[in-house]
C-alpha positions as CSV (number, residue, x, y, z in Angstrom):
1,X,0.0,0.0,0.0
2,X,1.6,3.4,-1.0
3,X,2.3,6.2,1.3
4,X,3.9,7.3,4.2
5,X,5.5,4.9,7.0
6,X,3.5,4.6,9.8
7,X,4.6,6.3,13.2
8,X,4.3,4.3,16.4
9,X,2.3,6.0,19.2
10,X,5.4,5.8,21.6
11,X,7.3,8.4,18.4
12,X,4.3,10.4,18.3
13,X,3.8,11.3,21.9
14,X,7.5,11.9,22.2
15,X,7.7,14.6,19.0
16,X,4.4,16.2,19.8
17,X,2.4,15.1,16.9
18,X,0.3,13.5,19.3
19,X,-1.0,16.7,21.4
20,X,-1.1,18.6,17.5
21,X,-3.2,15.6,16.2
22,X,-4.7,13.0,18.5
23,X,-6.9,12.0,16.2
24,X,-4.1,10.2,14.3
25,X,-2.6,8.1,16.9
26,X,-3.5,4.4,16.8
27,X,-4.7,3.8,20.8
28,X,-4.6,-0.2,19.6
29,X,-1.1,-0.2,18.8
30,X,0.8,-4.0,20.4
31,X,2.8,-2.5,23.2
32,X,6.5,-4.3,23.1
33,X,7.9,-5.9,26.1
34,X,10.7,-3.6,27.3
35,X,14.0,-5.1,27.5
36,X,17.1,-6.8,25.9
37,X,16.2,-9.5,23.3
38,X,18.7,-12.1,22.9
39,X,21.7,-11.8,20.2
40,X,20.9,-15.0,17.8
41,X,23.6,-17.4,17.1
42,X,24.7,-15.5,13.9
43,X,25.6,-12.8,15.8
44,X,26.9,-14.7,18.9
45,X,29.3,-16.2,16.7
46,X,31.0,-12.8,14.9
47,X,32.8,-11.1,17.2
48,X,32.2,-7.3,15.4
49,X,28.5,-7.9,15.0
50,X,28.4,-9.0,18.9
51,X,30.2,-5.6,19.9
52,X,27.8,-3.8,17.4
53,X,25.0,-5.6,19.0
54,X,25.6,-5.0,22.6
55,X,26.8,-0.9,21.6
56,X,22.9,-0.5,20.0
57,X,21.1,-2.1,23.1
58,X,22.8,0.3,25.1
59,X,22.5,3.0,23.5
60,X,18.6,2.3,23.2
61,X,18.2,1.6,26.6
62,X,19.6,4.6,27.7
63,X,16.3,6.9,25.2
64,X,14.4,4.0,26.8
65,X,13.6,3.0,23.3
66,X,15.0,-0.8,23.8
67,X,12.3,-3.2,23.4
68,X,13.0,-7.1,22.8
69,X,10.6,-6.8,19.4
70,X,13.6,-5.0,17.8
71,X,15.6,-8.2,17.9
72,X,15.3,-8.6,14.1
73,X,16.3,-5.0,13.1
74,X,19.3,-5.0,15.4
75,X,20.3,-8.7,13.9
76,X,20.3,-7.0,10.4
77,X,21.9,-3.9,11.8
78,X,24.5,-6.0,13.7
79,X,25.1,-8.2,10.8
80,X,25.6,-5.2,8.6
81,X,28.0,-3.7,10.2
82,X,30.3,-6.5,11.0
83,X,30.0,-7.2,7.0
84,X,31.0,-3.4,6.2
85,X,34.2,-3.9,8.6
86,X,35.5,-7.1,6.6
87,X,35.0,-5.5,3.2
88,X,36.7,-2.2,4.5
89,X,39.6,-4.1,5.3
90,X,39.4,-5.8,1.8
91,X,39.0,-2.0,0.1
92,X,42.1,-0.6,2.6
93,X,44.0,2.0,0.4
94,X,41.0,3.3,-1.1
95,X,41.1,0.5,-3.4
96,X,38.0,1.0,-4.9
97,X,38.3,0.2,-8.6
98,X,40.3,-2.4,-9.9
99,X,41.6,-3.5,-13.5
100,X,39.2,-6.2,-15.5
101,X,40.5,-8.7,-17.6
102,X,40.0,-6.5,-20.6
103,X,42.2,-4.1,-19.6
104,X,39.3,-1.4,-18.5
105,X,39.0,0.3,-14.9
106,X,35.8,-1.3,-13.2
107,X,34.3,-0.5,-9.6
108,X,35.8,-3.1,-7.4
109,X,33.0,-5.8,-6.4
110,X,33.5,-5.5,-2.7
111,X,32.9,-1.5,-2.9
112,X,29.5,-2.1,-4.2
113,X,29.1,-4.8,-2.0
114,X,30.5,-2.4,0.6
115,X,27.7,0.1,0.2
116,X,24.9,-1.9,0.0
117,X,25.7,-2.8,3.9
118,X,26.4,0.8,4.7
119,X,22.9,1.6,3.4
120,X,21.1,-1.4,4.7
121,X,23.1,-0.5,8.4
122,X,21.9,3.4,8.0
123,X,18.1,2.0,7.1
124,X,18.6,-0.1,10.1
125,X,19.8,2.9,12.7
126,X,16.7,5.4,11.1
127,X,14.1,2.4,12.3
128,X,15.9,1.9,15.7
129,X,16.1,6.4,16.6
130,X,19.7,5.8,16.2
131,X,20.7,8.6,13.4
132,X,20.9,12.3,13.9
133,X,17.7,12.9,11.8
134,X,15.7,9.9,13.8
135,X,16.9,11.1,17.1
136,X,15.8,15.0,16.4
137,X,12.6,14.4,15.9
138,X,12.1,12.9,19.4
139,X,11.2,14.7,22.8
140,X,12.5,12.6,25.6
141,X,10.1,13.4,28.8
142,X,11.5,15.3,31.2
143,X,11.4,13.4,34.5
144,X,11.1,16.3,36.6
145,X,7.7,17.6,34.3
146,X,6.4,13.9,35.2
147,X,6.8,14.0,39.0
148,X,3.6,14.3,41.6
149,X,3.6,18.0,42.0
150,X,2.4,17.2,45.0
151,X,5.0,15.4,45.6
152,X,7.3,17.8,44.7
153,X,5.8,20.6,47.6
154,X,5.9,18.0,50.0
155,X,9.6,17.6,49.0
156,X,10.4,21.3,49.0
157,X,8.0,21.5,52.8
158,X,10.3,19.1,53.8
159,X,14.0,20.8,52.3
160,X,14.6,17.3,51.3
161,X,15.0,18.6,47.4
C-alpha cells in the first residue's frame, strides 16, 4: 500500500504530533515488552556484529527505546556492520576500482558490496532512533515535568530537594 511509513504511538507522543493531532494516533497499537532480546547465534558467533549488538542495546536503553521486538532489526543492523568492517579491510587503500581482464577500470565488487551494507546498516539505525535525523525528531520526557507535583511541595516542605 503506497504512502507514508507509519509512526508508532510511543514516536508520536514523544515529537508532539500527538498533542497537535490526537486524532491520528493508533490507541490499539501492540505495546513491546521492554528489555534486551537475545543476540541469535549469527551474531553470537561474529565477534564485530556481537560488539555492534551489545553498543545499539545500550545505546537504546539509555532513550528507553529498547524493546525485545527489535531483535530482528538489530540482527540486520549488527550483521551489517560487522560485513562493512570485513570488506573495509578488503578495500584498505581506497582501493575501490580495480583492472578487468580486458584491460578497463571497473568499480571493485566489494565496494559495491560495501555500500549496500552501509545503506542497509543506516536503514537499520533510522528504524531503531539511532541517526541524527531519527533522534531529532524525538522529545525525551522530562522526569522532573512527570513527578507528583504534590510530591514535589511535600519535598520542597520538607528541604529534602
Amino acid at each position: 500500500m503506497p504512502g507514508r511509513k507509519p509512526t508508532s504511538k510511543k514516536v508520536k507522543l514523544m515529537n508532539g504530533s500527538a498533542q497537535a493531532n490526537p486524532h491520528r494516533v493508533n490507541h490499539n497499537e501492540p505495546k513491546a515488552k521492554r528489555g534486551f532480546p537475545p543476540a541469535s547465534d549469527i551474531v553470537k558467533l561474529d565477534p564485530v556484529a556481537l560488539q555492534c549488538w551489545n553498543t545499539m542495546c545500550e545505546q537504546l536503553d539509555e532513550m528507553d527505546l529498547l524493546v525485545t521486538s527489535d531483535l530482528y532489526v538489530l540482527q540486520v543492523a549488527a550483521m551489517s556492520y560487522s560485513q562493512m568492517i570485513a570488506l573495509n579491510k578488503e578495500l584498505s587503500g581506497g582501493r575501490v576500482t580495480m583492472e578487468n581482464s580486458k584491460g578497463e577500470i571497473v568499480a571493485h565488487p566489494a565496494a559495491m558490496h560495501f555500500h549496500r551494507f552501509q545503506s542497509s546498516f543506516v536503514r537499520c539505525l533510522a528504524e531503531l532512533g539511532l541517526t541524527p535525523s531519527s533522534r531529532l525528531r524525538l522529545h525525551a520526557p522530562d522526569p522532573e515535568a512527570d513527578a507528583d507535583e504534590f510530591q514535589q511541595w511535600l519535598n520542597a516542605a520538607g528541604g529534602t530537594e
